[in-house]
C-alpha positions in Angstrom: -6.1 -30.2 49.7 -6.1 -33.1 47.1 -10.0 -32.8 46.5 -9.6 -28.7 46.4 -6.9 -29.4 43.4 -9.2 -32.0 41.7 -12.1 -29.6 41.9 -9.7 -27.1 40.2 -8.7 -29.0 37.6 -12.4 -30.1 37.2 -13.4 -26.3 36.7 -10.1 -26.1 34.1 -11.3 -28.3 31.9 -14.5 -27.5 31.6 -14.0 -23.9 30.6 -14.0 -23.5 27.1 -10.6 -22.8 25.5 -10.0 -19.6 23.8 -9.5 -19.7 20.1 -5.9 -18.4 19.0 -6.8 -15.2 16.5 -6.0 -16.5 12.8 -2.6 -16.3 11.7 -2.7 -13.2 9.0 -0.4 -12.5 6.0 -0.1 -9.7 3.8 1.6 -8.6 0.7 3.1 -5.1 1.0 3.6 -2.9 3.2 0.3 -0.3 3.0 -1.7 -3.2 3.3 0.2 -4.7 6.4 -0.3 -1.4 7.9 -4.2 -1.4 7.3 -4.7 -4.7 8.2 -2.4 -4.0 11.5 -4.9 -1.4 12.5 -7.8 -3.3 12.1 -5.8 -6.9 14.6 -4.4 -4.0 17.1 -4.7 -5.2 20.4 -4.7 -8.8 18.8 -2.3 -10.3 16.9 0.4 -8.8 14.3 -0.1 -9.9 10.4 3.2 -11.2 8.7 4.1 -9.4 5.6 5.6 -11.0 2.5 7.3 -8.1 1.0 10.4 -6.7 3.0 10.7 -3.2 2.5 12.7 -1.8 0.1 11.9 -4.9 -1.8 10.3 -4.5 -5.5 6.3 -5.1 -5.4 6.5 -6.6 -9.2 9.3 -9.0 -8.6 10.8 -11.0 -6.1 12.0 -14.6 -4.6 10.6 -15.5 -1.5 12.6 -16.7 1.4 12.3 -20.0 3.7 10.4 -17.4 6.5 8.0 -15.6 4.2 6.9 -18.9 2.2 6.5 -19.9 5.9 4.4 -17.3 6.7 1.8 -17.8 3.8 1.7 -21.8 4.3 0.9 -21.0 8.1 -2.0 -18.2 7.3 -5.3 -18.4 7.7 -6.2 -15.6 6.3 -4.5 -13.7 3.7 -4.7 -10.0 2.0 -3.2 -8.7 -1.4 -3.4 -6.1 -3.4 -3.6 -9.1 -6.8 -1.6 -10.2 -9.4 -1.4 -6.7 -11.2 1.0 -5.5 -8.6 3.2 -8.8 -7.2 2.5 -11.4 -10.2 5.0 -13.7 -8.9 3.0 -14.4 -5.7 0.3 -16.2 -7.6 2.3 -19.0 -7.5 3.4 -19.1 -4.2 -0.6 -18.4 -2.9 -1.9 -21.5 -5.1 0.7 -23.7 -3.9 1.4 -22.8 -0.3 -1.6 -21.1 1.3 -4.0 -24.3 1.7 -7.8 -23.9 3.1 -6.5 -20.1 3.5 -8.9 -17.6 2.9 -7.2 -15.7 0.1 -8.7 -11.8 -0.6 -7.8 -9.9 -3.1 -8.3 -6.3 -2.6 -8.6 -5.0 -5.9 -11.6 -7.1 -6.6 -13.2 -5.8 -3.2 -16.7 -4.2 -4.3 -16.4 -0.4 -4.3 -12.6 -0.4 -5.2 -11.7 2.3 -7.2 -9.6 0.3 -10.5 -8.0 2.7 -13.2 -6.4 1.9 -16.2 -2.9 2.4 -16.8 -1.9 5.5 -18.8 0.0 6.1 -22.3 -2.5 3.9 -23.7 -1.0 0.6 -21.5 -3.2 -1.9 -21.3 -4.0 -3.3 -18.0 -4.8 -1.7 -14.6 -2.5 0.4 -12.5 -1.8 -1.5 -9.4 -1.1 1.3 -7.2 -5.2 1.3 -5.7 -3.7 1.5 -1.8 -2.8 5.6 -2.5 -6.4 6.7 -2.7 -7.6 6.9 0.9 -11.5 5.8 -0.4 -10.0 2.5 -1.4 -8.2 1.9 2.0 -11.4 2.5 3.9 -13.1 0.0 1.6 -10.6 -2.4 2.3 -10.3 -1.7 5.8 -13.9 -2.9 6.4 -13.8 -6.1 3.7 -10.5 -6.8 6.4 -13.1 -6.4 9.4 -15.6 -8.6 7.6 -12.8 -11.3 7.0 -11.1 -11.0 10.2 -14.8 -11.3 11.8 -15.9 -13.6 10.6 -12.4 -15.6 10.9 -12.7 -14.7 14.6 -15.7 -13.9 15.8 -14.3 -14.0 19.3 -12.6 -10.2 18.8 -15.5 -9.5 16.2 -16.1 -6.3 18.6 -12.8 -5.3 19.0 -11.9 -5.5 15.0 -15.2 -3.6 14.2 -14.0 -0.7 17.0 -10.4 -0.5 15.4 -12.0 -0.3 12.1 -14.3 2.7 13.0 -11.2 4.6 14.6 -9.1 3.8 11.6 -11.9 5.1 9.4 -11.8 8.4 11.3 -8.4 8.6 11.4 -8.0 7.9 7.9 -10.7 10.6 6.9 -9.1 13.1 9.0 -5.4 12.3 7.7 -7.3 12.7 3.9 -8.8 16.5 4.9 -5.5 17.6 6.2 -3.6 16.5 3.0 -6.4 18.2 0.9 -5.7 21.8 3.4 -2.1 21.4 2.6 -2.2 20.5 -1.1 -4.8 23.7 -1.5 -1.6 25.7 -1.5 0.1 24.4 -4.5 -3.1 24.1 -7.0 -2.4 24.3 -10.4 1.2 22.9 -9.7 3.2 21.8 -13.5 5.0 18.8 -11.7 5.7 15.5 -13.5 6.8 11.7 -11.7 9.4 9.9 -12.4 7.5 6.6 -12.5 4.0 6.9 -13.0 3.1 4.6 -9.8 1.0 8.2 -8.2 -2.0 8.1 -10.4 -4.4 7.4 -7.7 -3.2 9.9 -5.0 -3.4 12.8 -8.0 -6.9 11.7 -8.4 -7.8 11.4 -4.9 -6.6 14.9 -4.2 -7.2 16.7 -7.5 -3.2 17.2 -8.3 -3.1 16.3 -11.5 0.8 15.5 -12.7 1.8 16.6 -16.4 3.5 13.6 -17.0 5.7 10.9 -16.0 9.3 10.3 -17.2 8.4 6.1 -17.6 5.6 4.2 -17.9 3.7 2.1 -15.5 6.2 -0.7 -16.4 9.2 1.4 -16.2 10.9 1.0 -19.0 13.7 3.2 -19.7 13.5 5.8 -22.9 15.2 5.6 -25.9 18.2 8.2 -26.7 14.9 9.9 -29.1 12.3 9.6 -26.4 14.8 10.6 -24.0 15.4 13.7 -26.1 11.6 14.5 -26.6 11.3 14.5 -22.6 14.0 16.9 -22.0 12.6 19.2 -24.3 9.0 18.7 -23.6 9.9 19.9 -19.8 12.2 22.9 -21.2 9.1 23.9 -23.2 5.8 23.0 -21.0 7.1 25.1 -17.8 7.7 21.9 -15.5 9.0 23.5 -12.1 9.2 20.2 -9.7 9.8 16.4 -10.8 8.3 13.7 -8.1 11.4 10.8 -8.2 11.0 8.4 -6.1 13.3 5.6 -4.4 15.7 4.1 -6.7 15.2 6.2 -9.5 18.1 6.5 -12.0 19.8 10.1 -11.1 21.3 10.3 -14.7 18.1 9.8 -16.6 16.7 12.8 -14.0 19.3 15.0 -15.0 19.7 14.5 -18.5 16.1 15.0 -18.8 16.1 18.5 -16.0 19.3 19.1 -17.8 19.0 23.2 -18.3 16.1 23.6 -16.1 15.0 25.0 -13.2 12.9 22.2 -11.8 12.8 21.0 -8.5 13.4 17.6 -7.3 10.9 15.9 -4.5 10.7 12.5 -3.4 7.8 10.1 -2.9 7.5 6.7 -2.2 4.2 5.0 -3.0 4.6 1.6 -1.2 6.7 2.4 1.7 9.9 1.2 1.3 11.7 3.2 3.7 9.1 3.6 6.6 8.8 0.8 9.8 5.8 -1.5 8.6 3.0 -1.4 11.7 -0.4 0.4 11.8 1.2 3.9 11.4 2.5 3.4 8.5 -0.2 3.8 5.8 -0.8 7.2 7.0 2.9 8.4 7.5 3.4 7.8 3.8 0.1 9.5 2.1 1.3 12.4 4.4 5.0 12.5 3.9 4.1 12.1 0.0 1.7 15.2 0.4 4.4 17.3 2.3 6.9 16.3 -0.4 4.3 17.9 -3.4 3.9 20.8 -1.1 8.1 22.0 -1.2 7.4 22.3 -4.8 6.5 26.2 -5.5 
């Protein structure tokens, strides 16, 4: 019995061990959700931001600096969107690899409107960018861990599909309301009226939400008395007194998107849930 346990024990040691996958974080929550479909199976990424939590500024906590000094590996969208995490991701992430999505070749980058300078952060709501990104994840993760290089590559191709079958369904359902006079609250949607050929009229602030003036704030209400708005996109946490001073004497509905998630559970389901909830929102408008 003694040598059959020694021989064991022999045989133990000389396997080779199995690599733990790399330890993952991720800025928001559409991005956790594309990088959880690409480690299903595998390991779960850590996100940063805690929904409900604002993309352009925050303090992190004990856990979340945790998470980015323990990661290997780490995705955000870039400064544009979260620029307090530049900070945190020069001082705590280490030998992490640190990719930035927005500067992924084949992104699609716009400019902000209003003539803003800058870019508008919000790339994650055109579905062409997420598949991008979802193979630059593959590539990173693969190369990371080339152990579940097969299995990453296979969750990749099934989120592609998915993701190009979620985009056709959204374009069916959107056919309906072509033509729509709708304006946004915040003008954070830029990419999904792009991507699906929705066109808003306008946006009630700018891409750095700034409130209006008591003049600019008179222009907007009659701009949508006068233009034919019939439906306002708000999103969460918009002010309900600039909305109705501004719908004040109209007849326009009110619809509510969410471009970054806030209220949905973060996991691999949650990139899609939100394009399409945002799609069935536009499509109550008539």
């Amino acid at each position: 019995m003694l040598r059959f346990l020694a021989a064991l024990a022999l045989v133990a040691t000389s396997l080779p061990l199995r690599a733990d996958p790399p330890r993952v974080a991720t800025d928001i929550a559409p991005v956790h959700s594309l990088v959880a479909m690409v480690m299903q199976e595998i390991a779960t990424p850590d996100l940063i931001l805690p929904p409900g939590a604002s993309p352009h500024s925050y303090a992190l906590r004990p856990s979340e600096a945790f998470a980015l000094e323990s990661a290997d590996l780490v995705f955000w969208v870039g400064d544009d969107l979260t620029p307090w995490l530049v900070g945190p991701i020069e001082t705590l992430t280490g030998k992490a690899g640190v990719i930035t999505l927005r500067d992924v070749p084949g992104t699609k980058v716009l400019p902000l409107r209003d003539g803003e300078t800058g870019i508008d952060p919000h790339l994650w709501l055109d579905p062409d960018n997420a598949k991008t990104w979802l193979q630059e994840i593959a590539e990173q993760l693969s190369s990371s861990d080339p152990e579940n290089a097969a299995i990453y590559r296979e969750n990749t191709a099934l989120a592609l599909a998915e993701i190009d079958q979620m985009a056709a369904q959204i374009r069916a359902q959107l056919t309906q309301i072509e033509g729509l006079k709708y304006i946004t609250y915040h003008d954070s949607f830029q990419y999904f009226e792009r991507a699906f050929a929705l066109p808003s009229s306008g946006t009630l602030l700018p891409g750095d939400a700034a409130p209006p003036g008591p003049a600019h704030l008179a222009q907007l209400h009659d701009w949508v008395l006068n233009a034919g708005i019939t439906c306002l996109l708000s999103e969460p946490g918009a002010s309900s007194g600039l909305i109705a001073n501004v719908l004040d004497g109209s007849d326009a509905q009110i619809v509510s998107g969410d471009p970054i998630g806030s209220v949905l559970t973060p996991g691999p389901d949650l990139y899609q849930l939100l394009l399409l909830d945002l799609a069935k929102e536009l499509a109550n408008c008539r």
